[in-house]
N, C-alpha and C positions, 0 to 999 in steps of 0.2 A: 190182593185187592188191587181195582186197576182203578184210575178216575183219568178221564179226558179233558179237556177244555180247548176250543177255540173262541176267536175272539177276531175277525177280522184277519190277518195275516200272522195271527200268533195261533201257535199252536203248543201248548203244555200237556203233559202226560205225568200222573206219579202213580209209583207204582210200589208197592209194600208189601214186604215179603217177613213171615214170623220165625225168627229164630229159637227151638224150643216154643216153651208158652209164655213166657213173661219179654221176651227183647224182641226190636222190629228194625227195622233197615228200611228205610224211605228214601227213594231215589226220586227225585225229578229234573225233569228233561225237556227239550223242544226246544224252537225257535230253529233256525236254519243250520246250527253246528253244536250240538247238543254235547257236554264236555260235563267234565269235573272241576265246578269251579271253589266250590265250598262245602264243606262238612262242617256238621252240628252236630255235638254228640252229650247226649244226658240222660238223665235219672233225678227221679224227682227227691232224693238225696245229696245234692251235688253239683255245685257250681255247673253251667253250660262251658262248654270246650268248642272252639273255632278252630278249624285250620281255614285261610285265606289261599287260596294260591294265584299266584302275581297278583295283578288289578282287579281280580274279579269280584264281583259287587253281589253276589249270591245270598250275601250271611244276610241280604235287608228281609228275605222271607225264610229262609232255615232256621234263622234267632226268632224270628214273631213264630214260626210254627212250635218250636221247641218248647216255648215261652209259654204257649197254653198245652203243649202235652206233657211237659213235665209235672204238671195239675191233675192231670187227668190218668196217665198211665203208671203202673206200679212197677215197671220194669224200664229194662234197658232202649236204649235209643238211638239210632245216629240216621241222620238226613243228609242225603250228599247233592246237593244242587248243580245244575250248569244249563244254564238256558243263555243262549245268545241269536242273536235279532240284527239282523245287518243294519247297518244308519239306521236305530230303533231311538222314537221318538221320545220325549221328554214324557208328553200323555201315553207311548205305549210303553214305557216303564213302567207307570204307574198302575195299568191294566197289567201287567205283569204280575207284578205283586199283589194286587186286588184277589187276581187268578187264582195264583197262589195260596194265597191267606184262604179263599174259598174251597179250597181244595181239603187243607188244611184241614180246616173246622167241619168236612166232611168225612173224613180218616176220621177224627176225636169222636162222632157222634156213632162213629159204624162201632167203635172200640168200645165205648159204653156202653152200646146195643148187645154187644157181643160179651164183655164180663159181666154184663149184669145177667145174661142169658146162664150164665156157668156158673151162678152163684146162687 
């Protein structure tokens, strides 16, 4: 599954790929140097797990995505985030994570369409 998003000079992509049938691997990406800056890893059995790497501020939308799929999916998880935004604004932070969070809650709804379909 791919989803896009622009937004004025932001540009995000996630893209989710099914490991077997129950675990999923969510990468997202964009802005002008697209990296690894955070992983989120879970199961709706089981504390969420962060890795941070240096300063990077990733986990403020990999924790809120986690946060509603570990509700919603029966299996395994990890989101690896890295979006960076050259001198990116206070307000395009926030569209960042708006972005995000949208993107998000578009995965959860395609996931339910799809287990419910198989059930």
């Amino acid at each position: 599954m791919h989803i896009h998003k622009s937004r004025a000079r932001i540009q995000i992509q996630m893209d989710v790929y099914y490991m077997g049938t129950d675990d999923i691997v969510i990468l997202i990406s964009g802005g002008d140097r697209p990296h690894i800056g955070t992983i989120t890893a879970g199961t709706s059995s089981q504390p969420l797990q962060t890795i941070q790497f240096q300063q990077h501020q990733e986990f403020y939308f990999t924790e809120e995505i986690a946060i509603h799929l570990r509700k919603q999916w029966r299996g395994n998880f990890v989101i690896c985030g890295g979006v960076h935004i050259d001198q990116i604004s206070g307000e395009e932070i926030n569209q960042v994570i708006e972005m995000v969070v949208e993107m998000g809650n578009e995965l959860i709804e395609h996931l339910q369409k799809t287990s419910s379909a198989k059930s």
